[in-house]
C-alpha positions as CSV (number, residue, x, y, z in Angstrom):
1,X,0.0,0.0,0.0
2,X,1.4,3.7,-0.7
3,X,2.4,5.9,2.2
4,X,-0.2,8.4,2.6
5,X,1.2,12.1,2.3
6,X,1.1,14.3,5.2
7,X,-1.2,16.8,3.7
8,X,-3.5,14.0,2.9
9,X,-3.4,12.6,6.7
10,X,-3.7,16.0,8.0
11,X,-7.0,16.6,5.9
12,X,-8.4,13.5,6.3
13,X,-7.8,13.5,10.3
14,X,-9.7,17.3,9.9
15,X,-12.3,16.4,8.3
16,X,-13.4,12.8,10.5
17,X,-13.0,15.5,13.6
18,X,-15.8,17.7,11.8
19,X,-17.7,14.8,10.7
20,X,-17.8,13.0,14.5
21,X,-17.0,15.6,16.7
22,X,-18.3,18.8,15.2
23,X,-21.5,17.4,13.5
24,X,-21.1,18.6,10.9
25,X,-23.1,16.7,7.4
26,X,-20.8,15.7,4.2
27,X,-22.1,18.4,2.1
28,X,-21.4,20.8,5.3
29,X,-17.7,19.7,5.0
30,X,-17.8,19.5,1.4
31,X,-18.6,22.9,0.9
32,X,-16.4,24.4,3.8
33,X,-12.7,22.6,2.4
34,X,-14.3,22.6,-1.8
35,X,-14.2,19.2,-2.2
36,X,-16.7,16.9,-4.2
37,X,-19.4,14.8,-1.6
38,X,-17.6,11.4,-3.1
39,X,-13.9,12.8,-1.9
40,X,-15.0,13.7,1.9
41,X,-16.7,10.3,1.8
42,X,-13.6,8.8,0.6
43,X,-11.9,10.5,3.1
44,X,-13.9,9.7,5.8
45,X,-13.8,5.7,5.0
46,X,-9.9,6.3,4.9
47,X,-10.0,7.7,8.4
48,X,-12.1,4.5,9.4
49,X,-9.5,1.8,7.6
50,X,-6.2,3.6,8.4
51,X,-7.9,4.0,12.5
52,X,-7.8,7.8,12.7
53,X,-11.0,7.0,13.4
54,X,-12.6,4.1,15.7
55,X,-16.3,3.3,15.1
56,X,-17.4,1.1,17.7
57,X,-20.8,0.1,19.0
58,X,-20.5,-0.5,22.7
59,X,-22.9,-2.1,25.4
60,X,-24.6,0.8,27.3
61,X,-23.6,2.1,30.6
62,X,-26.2,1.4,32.6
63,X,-26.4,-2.2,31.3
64,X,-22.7,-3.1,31.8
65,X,-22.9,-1.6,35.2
66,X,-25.8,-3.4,36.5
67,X,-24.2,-6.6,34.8
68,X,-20.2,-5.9,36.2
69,X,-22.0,-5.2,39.7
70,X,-23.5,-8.8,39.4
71,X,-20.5,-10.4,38.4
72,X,-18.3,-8.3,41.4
73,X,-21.5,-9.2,43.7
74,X,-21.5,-13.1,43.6
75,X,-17.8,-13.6,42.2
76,X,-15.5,-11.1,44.0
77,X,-14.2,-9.7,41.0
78,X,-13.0,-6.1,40.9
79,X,-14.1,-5.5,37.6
80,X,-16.1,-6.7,34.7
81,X,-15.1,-5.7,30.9
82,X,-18.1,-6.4,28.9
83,X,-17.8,-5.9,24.9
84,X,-21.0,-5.6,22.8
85,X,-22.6,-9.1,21.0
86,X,-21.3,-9.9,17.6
87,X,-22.5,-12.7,15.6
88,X,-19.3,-13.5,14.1
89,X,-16.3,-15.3,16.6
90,X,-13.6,-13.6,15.0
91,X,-15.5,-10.3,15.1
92,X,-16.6,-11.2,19.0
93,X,-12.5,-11.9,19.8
94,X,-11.7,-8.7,18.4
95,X,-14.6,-6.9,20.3
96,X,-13.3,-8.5,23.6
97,X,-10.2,-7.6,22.8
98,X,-11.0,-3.8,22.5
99,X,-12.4,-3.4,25.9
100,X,-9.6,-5.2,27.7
101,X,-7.0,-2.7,25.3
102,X,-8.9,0.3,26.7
103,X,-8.7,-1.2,30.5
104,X,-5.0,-1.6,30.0
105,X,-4.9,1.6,28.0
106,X,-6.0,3.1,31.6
107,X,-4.4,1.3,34.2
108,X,-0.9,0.4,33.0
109,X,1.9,2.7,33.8
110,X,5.2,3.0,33.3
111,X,7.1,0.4,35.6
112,X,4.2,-1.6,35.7
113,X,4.8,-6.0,35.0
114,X,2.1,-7.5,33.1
115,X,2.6,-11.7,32.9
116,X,1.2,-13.2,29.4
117,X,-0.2,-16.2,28.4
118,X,-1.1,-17.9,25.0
119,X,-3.8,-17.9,22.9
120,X,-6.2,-16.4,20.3
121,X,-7.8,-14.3,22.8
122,X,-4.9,-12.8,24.5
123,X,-3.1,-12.5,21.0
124,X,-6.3,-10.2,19.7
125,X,-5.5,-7.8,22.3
126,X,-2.0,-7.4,21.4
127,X,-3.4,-6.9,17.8
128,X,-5.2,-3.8,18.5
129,X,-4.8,-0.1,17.2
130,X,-3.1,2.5,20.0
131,X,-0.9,4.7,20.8
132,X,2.1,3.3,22.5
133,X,2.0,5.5,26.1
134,X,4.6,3.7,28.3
135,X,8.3,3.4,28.2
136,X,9.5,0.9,30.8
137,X,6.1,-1.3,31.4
138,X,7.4,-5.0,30.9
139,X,5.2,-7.7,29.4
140,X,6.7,-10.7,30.4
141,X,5.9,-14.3,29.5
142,X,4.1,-16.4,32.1
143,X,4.1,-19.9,30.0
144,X,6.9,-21.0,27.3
145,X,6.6,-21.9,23.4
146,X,4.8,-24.3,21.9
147,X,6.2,-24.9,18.0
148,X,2.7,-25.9,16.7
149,X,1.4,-22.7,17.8
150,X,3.1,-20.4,15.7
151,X,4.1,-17.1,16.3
152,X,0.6,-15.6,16.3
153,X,-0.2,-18.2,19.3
154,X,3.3,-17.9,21.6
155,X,3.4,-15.7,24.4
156,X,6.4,-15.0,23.3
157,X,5.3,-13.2,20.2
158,X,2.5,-11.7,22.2
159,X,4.5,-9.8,24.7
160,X,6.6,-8.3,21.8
161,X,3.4,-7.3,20.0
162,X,2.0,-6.1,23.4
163,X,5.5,-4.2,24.2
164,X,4.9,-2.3,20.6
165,X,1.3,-1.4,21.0
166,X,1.4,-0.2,25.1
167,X,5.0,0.5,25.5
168,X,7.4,-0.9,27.3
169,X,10.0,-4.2,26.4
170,X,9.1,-7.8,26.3
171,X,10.7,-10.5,28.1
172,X,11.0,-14.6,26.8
173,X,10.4,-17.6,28.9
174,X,13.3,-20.1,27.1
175,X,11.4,-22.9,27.8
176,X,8.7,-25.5,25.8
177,X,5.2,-24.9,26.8
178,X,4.4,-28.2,27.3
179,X,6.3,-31.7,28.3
180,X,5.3,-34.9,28.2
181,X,6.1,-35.6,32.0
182,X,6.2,-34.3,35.1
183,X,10.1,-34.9,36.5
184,X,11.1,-32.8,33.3
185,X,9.0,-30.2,33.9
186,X,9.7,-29.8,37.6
187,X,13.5,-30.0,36.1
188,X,13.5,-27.5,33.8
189,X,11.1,-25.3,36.9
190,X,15.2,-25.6,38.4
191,X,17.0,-24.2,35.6
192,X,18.0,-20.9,36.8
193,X,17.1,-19.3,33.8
194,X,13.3,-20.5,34.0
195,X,13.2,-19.9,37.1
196,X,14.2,-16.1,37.1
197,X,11.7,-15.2,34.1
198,X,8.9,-16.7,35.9
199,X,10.0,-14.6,39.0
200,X,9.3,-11.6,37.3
201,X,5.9,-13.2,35.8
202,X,4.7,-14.0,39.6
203,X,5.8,-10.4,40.7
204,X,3.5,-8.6,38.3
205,X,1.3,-6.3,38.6
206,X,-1.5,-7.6,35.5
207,X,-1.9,-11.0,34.3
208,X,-3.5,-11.9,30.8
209,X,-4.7,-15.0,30.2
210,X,-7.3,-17.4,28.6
211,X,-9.8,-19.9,30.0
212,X,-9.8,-23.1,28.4
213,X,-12.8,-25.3,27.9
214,X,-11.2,-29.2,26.6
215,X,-13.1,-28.6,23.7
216,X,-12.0,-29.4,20.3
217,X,-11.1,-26.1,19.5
218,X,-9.6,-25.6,22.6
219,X,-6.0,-24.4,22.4
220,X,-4.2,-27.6,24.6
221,X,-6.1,-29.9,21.7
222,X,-4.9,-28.0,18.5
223,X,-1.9,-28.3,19.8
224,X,-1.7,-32.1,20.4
225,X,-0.6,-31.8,23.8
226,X,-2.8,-34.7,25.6
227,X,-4.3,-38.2,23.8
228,X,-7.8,-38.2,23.0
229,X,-8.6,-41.0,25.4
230,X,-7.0,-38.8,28.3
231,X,-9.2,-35.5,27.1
232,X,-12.0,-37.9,27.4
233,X,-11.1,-39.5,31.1
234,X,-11.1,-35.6,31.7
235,X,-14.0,-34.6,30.7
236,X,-15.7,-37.7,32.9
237,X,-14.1,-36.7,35.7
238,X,-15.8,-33.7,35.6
239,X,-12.7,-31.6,34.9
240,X,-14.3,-28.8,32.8
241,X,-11.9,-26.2,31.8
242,X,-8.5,-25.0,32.6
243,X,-6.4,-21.5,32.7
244,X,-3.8,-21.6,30.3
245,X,-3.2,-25.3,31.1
246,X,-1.3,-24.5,34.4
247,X,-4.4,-25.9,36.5
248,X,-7.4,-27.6,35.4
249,X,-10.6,-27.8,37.4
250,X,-14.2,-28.8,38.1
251,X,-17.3,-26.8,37.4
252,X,-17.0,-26.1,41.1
253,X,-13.5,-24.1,40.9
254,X,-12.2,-27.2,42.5
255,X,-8.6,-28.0,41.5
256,X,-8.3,-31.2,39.2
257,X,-4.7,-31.8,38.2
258,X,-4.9,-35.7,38.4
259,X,-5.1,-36.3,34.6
260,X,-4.0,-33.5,32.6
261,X,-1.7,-31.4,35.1
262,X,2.0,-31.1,35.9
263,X,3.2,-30.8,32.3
264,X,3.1,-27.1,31.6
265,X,5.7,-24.9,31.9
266,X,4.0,-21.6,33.4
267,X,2.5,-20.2,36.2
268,X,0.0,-22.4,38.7
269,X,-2.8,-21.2,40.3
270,X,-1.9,-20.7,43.6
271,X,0.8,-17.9,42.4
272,X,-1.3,-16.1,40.1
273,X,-3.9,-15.9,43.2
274,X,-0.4,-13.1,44.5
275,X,-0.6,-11.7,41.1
276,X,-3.2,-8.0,42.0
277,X,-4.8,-8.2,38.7
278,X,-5.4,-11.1,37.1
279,X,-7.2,-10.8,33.5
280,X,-9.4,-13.5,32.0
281,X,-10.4,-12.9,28.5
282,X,-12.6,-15.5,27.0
283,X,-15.0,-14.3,24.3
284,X,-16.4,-17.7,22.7
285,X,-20.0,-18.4,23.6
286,X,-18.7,-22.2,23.7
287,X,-16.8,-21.2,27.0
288,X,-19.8,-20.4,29.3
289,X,-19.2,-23.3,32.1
290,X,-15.4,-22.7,31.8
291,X,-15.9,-19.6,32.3
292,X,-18.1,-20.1,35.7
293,X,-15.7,-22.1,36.3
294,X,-13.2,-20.4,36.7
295,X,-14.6,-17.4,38.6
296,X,-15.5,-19.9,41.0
297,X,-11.4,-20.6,41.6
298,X,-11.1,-17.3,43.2
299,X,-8.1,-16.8,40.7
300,X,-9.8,-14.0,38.8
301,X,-9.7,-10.4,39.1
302,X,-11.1,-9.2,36.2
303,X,-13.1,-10.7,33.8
304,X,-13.2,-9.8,30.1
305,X,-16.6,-11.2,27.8
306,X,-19.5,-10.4,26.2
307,X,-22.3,-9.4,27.0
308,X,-24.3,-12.6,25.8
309,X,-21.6,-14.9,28.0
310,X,-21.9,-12.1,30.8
311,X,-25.4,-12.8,31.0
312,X,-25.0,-16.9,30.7
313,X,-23.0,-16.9,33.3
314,X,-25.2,-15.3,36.1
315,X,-27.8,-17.3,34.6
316,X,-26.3,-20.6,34.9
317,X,-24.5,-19.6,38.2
318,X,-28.6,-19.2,40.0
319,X,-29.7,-22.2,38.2
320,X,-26.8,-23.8,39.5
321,X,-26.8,-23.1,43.1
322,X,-29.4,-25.0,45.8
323,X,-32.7,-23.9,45.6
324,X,-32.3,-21.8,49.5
325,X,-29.3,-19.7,48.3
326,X,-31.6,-18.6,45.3
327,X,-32.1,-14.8,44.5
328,X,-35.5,-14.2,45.2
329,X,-37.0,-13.3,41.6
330,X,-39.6,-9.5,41.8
């Protein structure tokens, strides 16, 4: 694609600023700057694909509040980022994504530690338009690399992309993801390399990480790390989802490590509990018991979703719960 000129960028960014902030109508604009209708709309569309200008269609206030106050109410969270519906999942990732960009766009500062994880849903964040406001944030790898995952999937690519689009410099976990068995990954825990990145990762200030549901887009099964008849004894044993494959556990929050745990290299539970502000993103209508899950570990902080899941989740959490610990329906 040609660089844009800087005469052009300036009158395009003028222009979207009359358009959206000043009200004014095309042939207002038109008029005002001699242009033709078609070139202001040109214009205007060039402001939308190049992001001087972010059109965005955003849950209202007064419903997100009432639903984050729910979700802080019965879960303990501290905050509840809930993106508008979309139909499509790639459209819902990035709309998830948005609204967990603008949190961090807010709360990160310079000398802040953010820990990463894998995944599509952590990636999407790092894949979203800002300015870069921080100088000496660090986003810091909280699980190693998995080969099959590719550089989009890594948190190793992540935290690089993340570094570029908040500020700040990225740091590598120089381990694999995943092992086969236990003794090797509580040897390579040992290796003093390991063991000083993830000393930063539990320090940190945020934490960004997925919920996993064992399903068969689920990112542990793309990536072939567990046999099919041990996803399966699993899934019977009522293990239901997992957080980045450090801990799985039951639709009660209960830990469930008997099966599938102990062979990857990253953060467990129990120290992301230290980290202050622990971020679950998890946009996929697929993950709804995960998800419930997974508040119900304690582990969370903050919880990133749509509005669709948002609501799913208090649902299922009352039809869950015995009939005397009910809310009382008007």
């Amino acid at each position: 694609m040609d660089a844009i000129a800087p005469n052009e960028i300036e009158l395009m960014t003028e222009i979207a600023r009359r358009y959206y902030e000043g009200e004014a109508t095309q042939a207002d604009i038109a008029a005002e700057f001699g242009l033709s209708r078609m070139k202001v709309s040109r214009l205007l569309r060039q402001a939308r694909e190049e992001g001087v200008v972010d059109v965005r269609i955003r849950v209202h206030r007064t419903v997100a509040a009432d639903i984050e106050e729910r979700l802080r109410a019965r879960f303990g969270l501290k905050r509840a980022l809930i993106a508008a519906d979309r139909a499509d999942a790639e459209a819902q990732r990035d709309e998830v994504a948005l609204v967990v960009a603008d949190f961090l766009d807010r709360e990160l500062h310079d000398g802040s530690t953010v820990a990463v994880g894998m995944g599509r849903n952590v990636a999407a964040v790092a894949d979203t338009r800002g300015r870069p406001g921080l100088g000496s944030a660090v986003f810091v790898c909280a699980t190693g690399g998995a080969h099959r995952a590719g550089e989009p999937g890594n948190a190793d690519h992540i935290c690089r992309k993340l570094a570029r689009r908040f500020g700040g410099t990225p740091e590598t976990l120089y381990a694999p993801a995943y092992v086969p068995e236990a003794a090797l990954r509580d040897a390579l825990l040992r290796n003093q390399t390991v063991r000083r990145t993830l000393d930063v990762a539990r320090s940190a200030d945020f934490a960004l990480i997925g919920i996993g549901d064992l399903g068969e887009e689920s990112h542990m099964v793309r990536m072939g790390w567990f046999k099919r008849d041990e996803i399966l004894a699993a899934r019977a044993a009522g293990v239901v989802g997992d957080l980045m494959g450090y801990d799985f556990f039951d639709l009660d929050g209960r830990e469930r490590n008997e099966i599938l745990g102990g062979r990857v290299i990253g953060l467990r539970l129990d120290e992301m509990r230290a980290i202050p502000h622990v971020v679950a993103i998890a946009s996929e209508p697929t993950k709804t018991v995960a998800i419930l899950a997974a508040l119900r570990t304690g582990v969370l902080d903050i919880l990133a979703t749509s509005l669709a899941n948002a609501q799913s989740i208090l649902a299922l959490d009352e039809a869950l719960r015995p009939a005397g610990d009910r809310l009382a329906t008007p």
